[in-house]
C-alpha positions in Angstrom: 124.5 100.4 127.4 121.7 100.8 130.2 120.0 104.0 127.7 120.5 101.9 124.3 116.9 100.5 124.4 115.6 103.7 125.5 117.3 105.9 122.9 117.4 102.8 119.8 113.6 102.4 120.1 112.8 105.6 119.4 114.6 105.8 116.5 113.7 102.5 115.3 110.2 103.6 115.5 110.7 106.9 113.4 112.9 105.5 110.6 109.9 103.0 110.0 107.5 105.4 109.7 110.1 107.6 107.3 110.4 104.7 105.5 106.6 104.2 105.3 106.0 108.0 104.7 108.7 107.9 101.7 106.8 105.0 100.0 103.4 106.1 100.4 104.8 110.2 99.1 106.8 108.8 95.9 105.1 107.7 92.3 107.0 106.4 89.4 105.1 107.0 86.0 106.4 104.5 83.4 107.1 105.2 79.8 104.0 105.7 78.1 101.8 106.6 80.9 100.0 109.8 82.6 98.8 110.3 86.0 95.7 112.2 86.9 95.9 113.4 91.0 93.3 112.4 93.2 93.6 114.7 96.0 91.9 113.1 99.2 91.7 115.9 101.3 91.2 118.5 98.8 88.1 118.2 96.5 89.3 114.8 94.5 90.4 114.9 91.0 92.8 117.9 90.0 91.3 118.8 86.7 92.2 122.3 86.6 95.6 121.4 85.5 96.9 118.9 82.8 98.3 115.6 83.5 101.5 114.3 85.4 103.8 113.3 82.8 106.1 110.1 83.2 109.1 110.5 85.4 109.3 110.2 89.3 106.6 112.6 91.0 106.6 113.2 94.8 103.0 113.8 96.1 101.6 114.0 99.9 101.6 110.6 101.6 97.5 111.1 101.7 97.2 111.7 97.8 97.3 109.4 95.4 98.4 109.2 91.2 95.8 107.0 89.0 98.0 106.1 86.1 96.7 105.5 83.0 98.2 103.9 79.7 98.3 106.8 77.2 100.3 104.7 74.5 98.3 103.5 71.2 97.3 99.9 71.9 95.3 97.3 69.7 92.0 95.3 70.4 91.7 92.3 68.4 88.0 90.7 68.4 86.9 87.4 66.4 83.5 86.0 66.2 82.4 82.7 65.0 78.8 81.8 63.5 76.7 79.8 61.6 75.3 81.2 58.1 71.3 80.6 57.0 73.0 76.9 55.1 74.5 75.8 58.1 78.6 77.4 57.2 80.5 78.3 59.8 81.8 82.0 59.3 84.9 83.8 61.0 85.4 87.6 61.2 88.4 88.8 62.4 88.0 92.5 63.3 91.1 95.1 65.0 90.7 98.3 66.3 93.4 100.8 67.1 92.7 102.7 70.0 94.3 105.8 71.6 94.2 107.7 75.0 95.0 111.5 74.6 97.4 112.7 77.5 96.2 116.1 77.1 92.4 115.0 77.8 93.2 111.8 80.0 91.8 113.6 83.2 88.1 114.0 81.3 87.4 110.1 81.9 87.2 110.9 85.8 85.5 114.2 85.6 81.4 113.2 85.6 79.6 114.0 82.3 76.5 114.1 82.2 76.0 111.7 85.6 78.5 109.6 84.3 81.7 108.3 84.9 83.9 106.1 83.0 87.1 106.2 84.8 89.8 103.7 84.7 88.0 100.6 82.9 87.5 103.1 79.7 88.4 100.1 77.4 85.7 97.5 78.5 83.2 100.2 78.1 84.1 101.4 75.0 84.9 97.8 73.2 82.8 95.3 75.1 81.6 93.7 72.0 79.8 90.8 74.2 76.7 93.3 75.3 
């Protein structure tokens, strides 16, 4: 009983930082989504090779998996305004919108000084600006 504390804390100590290595090492990619690997220590964005398709992926605790929605979504937009004899007009507009798996890791690669990255919706429908 005298070596419990001396042996149990110990291996308190490692199982928490299993536990924490596990979490930070394991990605689940839902239906309908791709991940692009961002490799911290190793240059960034893995673009030489195509997207991680959905599933559970195990990746280096350091590394990370930016997930995207690759399924075909909607925007729906509607503006109100006045015509030249004072009538209020509506518009209702829709646009279909895809993200290609195949080219989903070209939104973090820079083109042209550019990146668009994970916000590629609000730049490419922003209807406001």
């Amino acid at each position: 009983m005298k070596n419990l504390p001396n042996i149990g804390l110990p291996i308190i100590l490692l199982s928490i930082l299993l536990i924490i290595f596990i979490s930070r090492s394991s990605v689940n990619i839902g239906a309908g989504e791709a991940g692009v690997l961002f490799k911290t220590l190793g240059g960034g964005v893995q673009t030489d090779k195509p997207p991680k398709g959905e599933g559970f992926k195990v990746i280096f605790p350091w590394d990370r998996i930016i997930i995207y929605n690759v399924k075909q979504q909607e925007v729906l937009e509607s503006m109100q305004v006045l015509s030249s004899n004072g009538l209020e007009i509506r518009a209702n507009g829709s646009s279909f919108y895809g993200f290609p798996f195949a080219v989903s890791y070209e939104f973090h690669v820079p083109n042209e000084g550019e990146k668009v990255g994970r916000h590629y919706v609000k730049l490419l429908f922003d209807f406001q600006n």
